[in-house]
C-alpha positions in Angstrom: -7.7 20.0 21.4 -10.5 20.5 18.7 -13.2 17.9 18.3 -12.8 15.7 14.9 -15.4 16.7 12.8 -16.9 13.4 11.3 -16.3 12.6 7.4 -18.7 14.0 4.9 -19.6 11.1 2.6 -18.3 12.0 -0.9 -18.7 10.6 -4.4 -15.2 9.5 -5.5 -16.2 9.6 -9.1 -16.4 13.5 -9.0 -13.2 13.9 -6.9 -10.3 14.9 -9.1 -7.8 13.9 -5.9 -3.9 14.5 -6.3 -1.6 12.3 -7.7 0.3 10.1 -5.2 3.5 8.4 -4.9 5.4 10.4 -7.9 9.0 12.3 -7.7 6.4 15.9 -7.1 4.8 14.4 -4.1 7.8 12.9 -2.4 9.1 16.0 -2.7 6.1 17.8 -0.5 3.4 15.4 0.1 2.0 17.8 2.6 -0.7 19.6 0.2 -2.3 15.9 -1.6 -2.6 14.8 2.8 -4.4 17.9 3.4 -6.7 17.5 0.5 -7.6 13.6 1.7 -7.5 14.8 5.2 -10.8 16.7 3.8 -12.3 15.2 0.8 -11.4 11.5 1.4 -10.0 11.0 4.9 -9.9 7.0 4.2 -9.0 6.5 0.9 -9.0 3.1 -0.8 -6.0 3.4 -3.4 -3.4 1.4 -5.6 -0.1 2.1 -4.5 3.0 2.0 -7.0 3.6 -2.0 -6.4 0.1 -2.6 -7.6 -1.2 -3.7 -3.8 -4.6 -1.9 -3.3 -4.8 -0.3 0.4 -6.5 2.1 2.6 -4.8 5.0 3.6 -5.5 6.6 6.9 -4.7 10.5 6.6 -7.3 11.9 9.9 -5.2 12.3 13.3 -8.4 11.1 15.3 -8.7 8.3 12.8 -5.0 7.0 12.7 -4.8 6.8 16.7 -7.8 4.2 16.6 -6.6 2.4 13.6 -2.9 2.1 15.2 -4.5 0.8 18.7 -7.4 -1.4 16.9 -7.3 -5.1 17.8 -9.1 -5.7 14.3 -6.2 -4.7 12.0 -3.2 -7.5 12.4 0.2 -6.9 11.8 0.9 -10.8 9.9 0.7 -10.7 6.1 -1.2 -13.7 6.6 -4.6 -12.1 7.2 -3.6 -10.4 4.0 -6.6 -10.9 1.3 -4.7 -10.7 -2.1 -2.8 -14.6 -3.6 0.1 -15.2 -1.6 2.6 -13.3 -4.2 1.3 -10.5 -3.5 2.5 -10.3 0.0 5.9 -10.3 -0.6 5.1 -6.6 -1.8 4.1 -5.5 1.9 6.7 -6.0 4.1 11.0 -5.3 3.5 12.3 -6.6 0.5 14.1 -10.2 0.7 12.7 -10.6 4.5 10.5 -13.6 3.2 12.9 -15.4 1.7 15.8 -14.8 4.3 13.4 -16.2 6.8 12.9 -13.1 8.9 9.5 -13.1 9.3 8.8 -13.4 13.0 9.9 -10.1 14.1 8.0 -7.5 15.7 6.4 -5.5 12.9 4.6 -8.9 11.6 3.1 -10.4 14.7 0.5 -9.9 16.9 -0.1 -11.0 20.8 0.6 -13.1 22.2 4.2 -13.9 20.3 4.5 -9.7 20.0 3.8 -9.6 23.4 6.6 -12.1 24.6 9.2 -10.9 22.2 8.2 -7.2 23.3 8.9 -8.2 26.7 12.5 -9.8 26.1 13.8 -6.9 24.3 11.9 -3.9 26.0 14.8 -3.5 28.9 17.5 -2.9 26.1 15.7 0.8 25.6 14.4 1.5 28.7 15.3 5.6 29.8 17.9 4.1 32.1 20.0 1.9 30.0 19.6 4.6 27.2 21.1 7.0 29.5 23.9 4.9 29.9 24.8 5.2 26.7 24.4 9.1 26.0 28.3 9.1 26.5 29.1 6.7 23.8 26.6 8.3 21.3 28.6 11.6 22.0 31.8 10.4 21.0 30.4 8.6 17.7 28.6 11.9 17.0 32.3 13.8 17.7 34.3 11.2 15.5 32.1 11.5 12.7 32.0 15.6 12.6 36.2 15.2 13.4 36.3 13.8 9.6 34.9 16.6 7.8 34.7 19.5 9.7 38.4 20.7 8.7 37.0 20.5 4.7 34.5 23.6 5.4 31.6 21.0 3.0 30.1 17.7 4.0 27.0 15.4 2.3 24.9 15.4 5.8 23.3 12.1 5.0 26.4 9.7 3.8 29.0 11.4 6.1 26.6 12.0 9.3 23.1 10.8 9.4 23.5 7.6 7.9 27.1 6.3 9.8 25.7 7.3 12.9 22.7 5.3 14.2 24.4 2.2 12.4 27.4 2.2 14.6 24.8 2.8 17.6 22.7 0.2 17.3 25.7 -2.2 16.4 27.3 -1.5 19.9 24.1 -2.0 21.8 23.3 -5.2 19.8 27.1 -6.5 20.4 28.6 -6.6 16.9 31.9 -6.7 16.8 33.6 -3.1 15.4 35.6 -4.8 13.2 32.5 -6.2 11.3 30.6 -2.9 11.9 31.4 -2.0 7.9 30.2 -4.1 6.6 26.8 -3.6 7.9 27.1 0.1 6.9 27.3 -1.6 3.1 24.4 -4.3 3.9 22.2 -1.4 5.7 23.2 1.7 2.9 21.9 -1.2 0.1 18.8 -1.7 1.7 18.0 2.3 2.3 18.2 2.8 -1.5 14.8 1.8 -2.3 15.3 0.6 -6.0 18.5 2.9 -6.7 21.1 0.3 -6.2 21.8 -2.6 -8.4 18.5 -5.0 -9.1 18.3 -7.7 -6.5 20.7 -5.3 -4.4 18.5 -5.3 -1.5 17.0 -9.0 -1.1 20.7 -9.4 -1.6 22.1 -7.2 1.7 19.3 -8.8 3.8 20.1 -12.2 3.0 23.5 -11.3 3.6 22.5 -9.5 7.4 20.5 -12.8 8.3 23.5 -15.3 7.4 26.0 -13.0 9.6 23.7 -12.5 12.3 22.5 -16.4 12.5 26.4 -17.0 12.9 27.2 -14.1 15.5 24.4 -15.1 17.9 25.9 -19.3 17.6 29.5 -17.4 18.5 27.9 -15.6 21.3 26.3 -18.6 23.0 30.1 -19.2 24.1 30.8 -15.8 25.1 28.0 -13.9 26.2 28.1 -9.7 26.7 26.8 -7.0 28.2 25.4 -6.4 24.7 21.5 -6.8 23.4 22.1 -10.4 21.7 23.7 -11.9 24.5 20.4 -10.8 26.6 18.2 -12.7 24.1 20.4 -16.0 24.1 20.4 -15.5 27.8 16.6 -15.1 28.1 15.9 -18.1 25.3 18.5 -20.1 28.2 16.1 -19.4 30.3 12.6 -20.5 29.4 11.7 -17.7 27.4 10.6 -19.8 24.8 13.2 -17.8 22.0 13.7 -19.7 19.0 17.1 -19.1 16.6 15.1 -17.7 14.1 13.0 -15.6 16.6 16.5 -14.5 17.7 17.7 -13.7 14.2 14.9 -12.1 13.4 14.7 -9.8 16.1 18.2 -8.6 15.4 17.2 -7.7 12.5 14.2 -5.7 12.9 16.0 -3.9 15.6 19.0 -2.9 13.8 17.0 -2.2 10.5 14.6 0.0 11.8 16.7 1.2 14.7 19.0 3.1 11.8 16.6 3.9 9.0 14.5 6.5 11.5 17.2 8.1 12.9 19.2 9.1 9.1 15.7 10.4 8.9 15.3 12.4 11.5 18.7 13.9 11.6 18.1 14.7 8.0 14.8 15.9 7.8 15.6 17.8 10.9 18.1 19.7 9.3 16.3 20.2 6.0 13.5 21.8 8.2 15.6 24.2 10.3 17.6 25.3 7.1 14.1 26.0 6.1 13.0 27.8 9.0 16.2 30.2 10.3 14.0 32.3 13.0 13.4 28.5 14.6 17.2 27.3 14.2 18.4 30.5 15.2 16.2 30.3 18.6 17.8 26.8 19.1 21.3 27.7 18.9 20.6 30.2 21.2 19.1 28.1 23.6 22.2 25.6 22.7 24.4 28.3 23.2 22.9 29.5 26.3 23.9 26.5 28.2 19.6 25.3 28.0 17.9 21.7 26.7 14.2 22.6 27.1 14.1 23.6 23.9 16.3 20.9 22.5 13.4 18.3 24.2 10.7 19.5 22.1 12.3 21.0 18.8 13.3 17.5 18.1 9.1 16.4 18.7 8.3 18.6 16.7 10.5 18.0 14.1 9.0 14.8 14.4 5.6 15.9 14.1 6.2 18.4 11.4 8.3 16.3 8.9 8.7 12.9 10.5 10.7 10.0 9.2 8.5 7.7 9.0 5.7 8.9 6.5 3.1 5.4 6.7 3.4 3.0 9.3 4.1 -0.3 8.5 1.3 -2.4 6.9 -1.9 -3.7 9.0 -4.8 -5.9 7.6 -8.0 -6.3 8.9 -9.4 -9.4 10.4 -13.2 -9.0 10.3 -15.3 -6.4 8.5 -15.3 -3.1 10.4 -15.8 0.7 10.1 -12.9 3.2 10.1 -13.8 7.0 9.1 -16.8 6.3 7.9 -15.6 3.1 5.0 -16.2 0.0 5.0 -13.0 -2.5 5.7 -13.2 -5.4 4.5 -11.6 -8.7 6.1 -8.2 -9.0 4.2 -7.9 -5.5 3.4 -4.3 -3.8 3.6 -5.0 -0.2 6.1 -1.6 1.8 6.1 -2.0 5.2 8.2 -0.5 8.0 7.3 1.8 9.4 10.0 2.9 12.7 8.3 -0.9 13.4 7.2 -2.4 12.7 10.6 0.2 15.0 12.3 -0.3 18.0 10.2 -3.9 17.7 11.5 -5.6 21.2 12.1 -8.2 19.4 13.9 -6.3 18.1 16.8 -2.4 20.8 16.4 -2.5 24.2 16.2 -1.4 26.1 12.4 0.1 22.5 11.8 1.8 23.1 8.8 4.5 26.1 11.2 7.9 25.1 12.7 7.0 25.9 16.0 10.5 24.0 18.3 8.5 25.4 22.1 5.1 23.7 20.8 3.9 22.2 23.9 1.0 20.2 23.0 2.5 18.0 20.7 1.1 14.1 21.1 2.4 13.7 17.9 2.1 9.8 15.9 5.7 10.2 14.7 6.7 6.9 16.7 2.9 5.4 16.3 0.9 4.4 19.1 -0.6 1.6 20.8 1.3 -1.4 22.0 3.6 -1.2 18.5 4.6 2.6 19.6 8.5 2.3 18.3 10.3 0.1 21.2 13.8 2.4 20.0 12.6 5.7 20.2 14.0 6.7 23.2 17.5 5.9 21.8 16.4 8.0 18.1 15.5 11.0 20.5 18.9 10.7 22.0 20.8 10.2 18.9 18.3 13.0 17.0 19.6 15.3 19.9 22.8 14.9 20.5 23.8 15.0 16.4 21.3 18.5 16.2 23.0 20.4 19.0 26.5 18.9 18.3 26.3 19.9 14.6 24.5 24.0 15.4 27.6 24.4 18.3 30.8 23.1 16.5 29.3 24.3 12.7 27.5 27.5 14.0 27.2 28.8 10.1 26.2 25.5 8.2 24.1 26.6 5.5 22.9 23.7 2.5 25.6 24.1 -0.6 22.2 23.9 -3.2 19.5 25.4 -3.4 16.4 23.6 -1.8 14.6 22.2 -4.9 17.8 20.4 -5.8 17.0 18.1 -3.1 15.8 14.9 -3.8 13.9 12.7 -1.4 13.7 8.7 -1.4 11.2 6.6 -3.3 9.6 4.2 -0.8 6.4 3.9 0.4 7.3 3.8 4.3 9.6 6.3 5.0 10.9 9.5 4.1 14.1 11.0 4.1 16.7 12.8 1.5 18.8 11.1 -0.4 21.8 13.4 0.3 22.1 16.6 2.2 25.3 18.8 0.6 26.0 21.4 3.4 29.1 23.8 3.9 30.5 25.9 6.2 33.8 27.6 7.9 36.1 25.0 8.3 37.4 24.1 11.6 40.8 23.2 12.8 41.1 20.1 14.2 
């Protein structure tokens, strides 16, 4: 691990810096990160809703502004007039009262709903469910695999962390549709019909308030029935803290994982020596390399591109600036871990890298409570796709691609693949 070598001061005025946040840089972002990671590691900017932030691009950097005390996660520390703030956080989650979940509160509330949730994803439990995620992963290749062409994203990526995280919260399969529809409306970031998205979560928080009253009179093995059980019992869990959390977990329990399957995907079709060393590996009866191809696909083209919003609570120093109290800091994930100051030629595909203490899931005590059940789903849909489709190839060429506007994530909007069909 190389030392972080500390920022040159620069004059802004006489940096010509890339442009951000158009179609060209969702497409690679990679070369405008490396030229902040050098020139303007934390770089105050005006993102595309007209909110004015710090972005946080250094690896060294991001791992102290993720852990630091000093930046909140409420939008209430946030300086700019209050209607501003609905432009920092998931669309409609004001309004539909879903504010209290875990990526807008600090400790001691983010410790105590950490705590009542936590169990649902420990390795254990997560392990217990490796079979089901197996069979969802089988069903869904089962529908297209006869058809020799699929669209990766609708048909694969997207269906299956949805029906996941809707058996471990306990929603019934016969409602599980229907937040398919609610969850593919909020992904579309502006492409769907105006209103579309405050629309679907309004429309999640009403179902979910009622689900969680029906459950009080028949409790599961399932994760709402654990947080009515652990409100029962002195935990101090409010409706709306219940709501709430159901929401966050099934929202961004889905969105990473389409991500990761995807981007994973895109980067192995992109790098054939690598996938063919996995299949291999697959074929060869071996999970080593399984392990930690799918952290570095995390590190190398993660799906979460900025973590979610902080603001700063006091006047501090971060990479050399000057925060002020109020100010939004968002850290740039996919910047920090292409970082040739702390990974080795960061910008190559490298599925046996080793040293790989990658930001992909954050760090600190907001590290992603549901990645060990991404890394399981990320796994099992990788090898299950390269054994039963040994000769997928993408059906257009690469620049055809197009990625998803948003500010947060980052993932393809479809993913057109082809390949022999198979007999089912």
């Amino acid at each position: 691990m190389h030392e972080p070598t500390p920022a040159a001061p620069e004059d802004p005025v006489s940096l010509q810096g890339p442009t951000l946040f158009d179609w060209e840089f969702a497409t690679d972002p990679y070369p405008a990160y490396a030229w902040l990671r050098e020139h303007a590691p934390v770089h105050r900017t005006k993102l595309p809703s007209g909110v004015e932030a710090w972005l946080v691009t250094r690896y060294a950097d991001a791992r102290q502004a993720l852990a630091d005390q000093r930046l909140s996660k409420n939008p209430a520390h946030h300086a700019e007039p209050a209607h501003a703030k609905g432009k920092t956080g998931i669309p409609g989650e004001r309004k539909a009262e879903l504010m209290t979940h875990l990526l807008n509160i600090d400790p001691p509330d983010h410790t105590r709903l950490r705590r009542l949730v936590s169990k649902a994803f420990t390795p254990r439990r997560v392990a217990a469910f490796t079979p089901r995620v197996q069979e969802l992963t089988d069903q869904l290749i089962e529908r297209f695999e006869s058809r020799g062409e699929a669209d990766l994203i609708h048909e694969f990526a997207f269906p299956l962390p949805i029906y996941a995280i809707c058996e471990m919260l306990g929603v019934p399969r016969e409602d599980q549709d229907d937040f398919r529809d609610w969850a593919g409306m909020m992904i579309r970031h502006g492409g769907g019909p105006r209103g579309g998205v405050a629309r679907a979560v309004k429309q999640m928080r009403a179902y979910l308030g009622e689900l969680i009253h029906r459950k009080r009179d028949d409790l599961g093995d399932d994760l709402i029935s654990d947080l009515i059980r652990a409100s029962d019992h002195g935990d101090h869990l409010t409706e709306a803290e219940a709501t709430a959390m159901a929401f966050i977990l099934l929202f961004a329990g889905f969105e990473t994982t389409v991500n990761l399957i995807g981007n994973g995907l895109h980067a192995l079709f992109a790098n054939p020596d690598q996938r063919a060393r996995l299949q291999a590996s697959l074929a060869a009866g071996e999970n080593a390399l399984l392990a930690t191809g799918v952290e570095e696909l995390l590190r190398y083209d993660g799906p979460v591109e900025l973590a979610t919003w902080r603001f700063a609570t006091e006047p501090f120093v971060l990479g050399g600036q000057d925060i002020a109290a109020g100010d939004p800091v968002l850290v740039v994930l996919a910047a920090a871990d292409r970082d040739p100051e702390r990974f080795a030629e960061p910008d190559t595909l490298d599925l046996s890298r080793s040293d790989n203490q990658h930001l992909g899931y954050g760090h600190g005590i907001h590290y992603c409570l549901g990645a060990p059940l991404a890394r399981l789903e990320g796994q099992t849909a990788l090898a299950s796709l390269l054994m039963r489709l040994p000769d997928l190839e993408l059906a257009v060429p690469p620049s055809d691609l197009r990625w998803r506007g948003g500010l947060i994530m980052r993932g393809l909007r479809t993913l057109p693949v082809r390949f022999t069909p198979r007999n089912t």
